[in-house]
C-alpha positions in Angstrom: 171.1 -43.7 -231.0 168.7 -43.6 -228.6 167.3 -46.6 -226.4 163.6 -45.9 -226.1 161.3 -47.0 -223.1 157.6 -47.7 -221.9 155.6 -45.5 -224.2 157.8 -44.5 -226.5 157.6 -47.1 -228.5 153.7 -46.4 -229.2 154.8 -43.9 -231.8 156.9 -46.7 -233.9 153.6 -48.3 -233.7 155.6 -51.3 -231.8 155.5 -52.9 -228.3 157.9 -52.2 -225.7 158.4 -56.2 -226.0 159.2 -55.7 -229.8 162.0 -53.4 -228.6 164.3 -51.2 -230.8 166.9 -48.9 -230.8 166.2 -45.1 -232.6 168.3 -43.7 -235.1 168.3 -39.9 -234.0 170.6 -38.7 -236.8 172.2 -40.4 -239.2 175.3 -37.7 -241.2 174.6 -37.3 -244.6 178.2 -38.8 -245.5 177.7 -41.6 -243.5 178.1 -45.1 -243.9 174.9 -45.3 -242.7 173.3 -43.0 -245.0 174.6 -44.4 -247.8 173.3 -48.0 -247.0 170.1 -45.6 -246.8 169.2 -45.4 -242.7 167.5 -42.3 -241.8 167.1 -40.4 -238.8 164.1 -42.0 -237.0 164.3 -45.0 -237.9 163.8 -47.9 -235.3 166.5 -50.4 -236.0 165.0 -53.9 -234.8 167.1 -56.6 -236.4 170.9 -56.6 -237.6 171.3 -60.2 -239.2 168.4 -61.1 -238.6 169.7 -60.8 -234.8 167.0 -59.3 -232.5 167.8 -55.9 -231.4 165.7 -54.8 -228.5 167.9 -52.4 -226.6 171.5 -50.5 -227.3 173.1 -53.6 -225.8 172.2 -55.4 -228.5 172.9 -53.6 -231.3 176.3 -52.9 -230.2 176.9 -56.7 -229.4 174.9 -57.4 -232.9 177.2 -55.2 -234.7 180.1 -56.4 -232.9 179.7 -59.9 -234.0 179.0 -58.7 -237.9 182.4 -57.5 -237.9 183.0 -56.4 -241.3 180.5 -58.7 -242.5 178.0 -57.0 -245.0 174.5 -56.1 -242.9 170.5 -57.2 -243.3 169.2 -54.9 -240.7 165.4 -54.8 -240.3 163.8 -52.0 -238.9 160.4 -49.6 -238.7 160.3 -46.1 -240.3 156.9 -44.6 -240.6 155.6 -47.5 -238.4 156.0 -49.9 -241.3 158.6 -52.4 -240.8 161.2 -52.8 -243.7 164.0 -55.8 -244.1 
């Protein structure tokens, strides 16, 4: 994960206000891989919860528990639910 500032959101073709938190690899035999993430990909949204920093995807996924996930997010700066 990484939590992306100022400008770096440009290339997500988001605001810094939209916020986000970048997927920088995602292992092939991952859980997340399987649910089909992929490395680059701006995660936004887990449960339709607002993610704009690493803070709150951690507290996001925290609360999920092992609740099944919606997570919204940008790849290719198009957004995808």
């Amino acid at each position: 994960m990484h939590g992306l500032a100022g400008e770096e959101f440009s290339a997500f073709g988001v605001s810094k206000e939209d916020g986000g938190v970048q997927l920088v690899t995602v292992p092939a035999t991952s859980a997340a891989a399987k649910a089909g993430l992929q490395a680059n990909d701006l995660i936004q949204a887990v449960n339709r919860r607002k993610v704009r920093n690493t803070a709150d995807l951690l507290e996001s996924l925290a609360a999920a528990g092992d609740t099944r996930l919606t997570v919204g997010l940008v790849r290719n700066q198009k957004p995808l639910d």
